[in-house]
Every structure is written in C-alpha cells, then in structure tokens.
C-alpha positions in Angstrom: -84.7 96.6 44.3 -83.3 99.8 43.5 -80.7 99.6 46.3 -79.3 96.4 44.9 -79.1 97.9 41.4 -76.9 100.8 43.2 -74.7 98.4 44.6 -74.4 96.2 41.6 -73.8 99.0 39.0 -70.9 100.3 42.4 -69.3 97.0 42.5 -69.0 96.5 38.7 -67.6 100.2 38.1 -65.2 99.8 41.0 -63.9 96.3 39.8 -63.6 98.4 36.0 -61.3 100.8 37.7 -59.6 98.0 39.2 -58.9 96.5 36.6 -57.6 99.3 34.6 -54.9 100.3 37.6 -53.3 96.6 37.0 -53.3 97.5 33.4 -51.3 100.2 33.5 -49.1 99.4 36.2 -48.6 96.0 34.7 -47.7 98.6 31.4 -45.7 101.0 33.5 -43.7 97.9 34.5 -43.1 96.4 31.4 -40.4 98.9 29.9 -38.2 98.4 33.0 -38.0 94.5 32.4 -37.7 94.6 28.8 -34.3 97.1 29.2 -33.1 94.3 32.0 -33.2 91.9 29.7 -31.6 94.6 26.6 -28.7 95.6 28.7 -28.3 91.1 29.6 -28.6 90.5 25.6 -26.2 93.2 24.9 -23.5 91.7 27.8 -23.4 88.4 26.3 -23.3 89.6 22.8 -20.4 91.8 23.3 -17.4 91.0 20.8 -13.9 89.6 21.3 -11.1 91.6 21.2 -7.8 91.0 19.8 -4.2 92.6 19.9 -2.6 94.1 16.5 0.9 92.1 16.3 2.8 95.3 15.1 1.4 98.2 18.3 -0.2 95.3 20.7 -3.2 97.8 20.3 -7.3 96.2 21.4 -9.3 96.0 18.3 -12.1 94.0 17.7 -12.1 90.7 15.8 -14.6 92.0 13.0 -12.6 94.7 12.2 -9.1 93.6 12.4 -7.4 92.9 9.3 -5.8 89.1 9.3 -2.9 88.1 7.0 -2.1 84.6 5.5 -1.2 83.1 9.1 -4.4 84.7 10.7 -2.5 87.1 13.0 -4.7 89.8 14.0 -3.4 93.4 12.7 -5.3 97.2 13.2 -5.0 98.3 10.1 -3.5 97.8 6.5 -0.6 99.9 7.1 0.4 98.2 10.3 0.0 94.9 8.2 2.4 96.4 5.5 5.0 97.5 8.3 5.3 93.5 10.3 5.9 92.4 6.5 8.4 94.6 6.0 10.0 94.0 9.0 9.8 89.8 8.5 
C-alpha cells in the first residue's frame, strides 16, 4: 500500500515537472514568434516614397510638402524655388 502511494505521489511530481518544462519552453518560444511577426507588420507597413520636383531627392509621402497641383516637394524652400522658376 505504501509502495503504490510512492509511485503515485512519483508519477504525479514527475508529470508537475513536466509540465512546467513545456511552460516555459512554450514561454521561451513565444518572444521569437511575436518579433517574426513585428519585423512582417513593420515590412508591409513601411511608407511610400516620393521624389521632390525641384532636387529629384526620396522623401516620404507624409512629410513632403505638396503645392496646388499635388507635386511632391522636400521642403518649403524648394517649393518657393520651382515657383520661382515657373
């Protein structure tokens, strides 16, 4: 009777420790998936580009300053200068 209570309370603590290994290697895992799916987010969220009519420089859409005809510019003065010029 004793015996079986010895293998019993065994089993049971060896299935606890079990247990707790996949929790923590299920945890261990976790932080690896979630910056997979981060650095996926971040690729399809990147913004557009677009080229200042006056120096043909890169500049992205949200801060490129746009005049009456919507053409993309890098900054005010640059904006000031293709007027000038037209």
């Amino acid at each position: 009777m004793i015996v079986r209570l010895i293998v019993f309370i065994a089993i049971f603590f060896i299935g606890w420790w079990l247990y707790r290994q996949f929790l923590a290697f299920k945890k261990a895992k976790k932080p690896i998936e979630d910056k997979k799916a981060d650095s996926s987010a971040k690729s399809d969220a990147q913004e557009t580009m677009v080229r200042c009519e006056e120096c043909q420089t890169l500049t992205p859409r949200s801060h490129a300053i746009h005049d009456q005809d919507a053409r993309p510019f890098c900054s005010a003065e640059h904006l000031k200068a293709f007027n000038q010029k037209n």
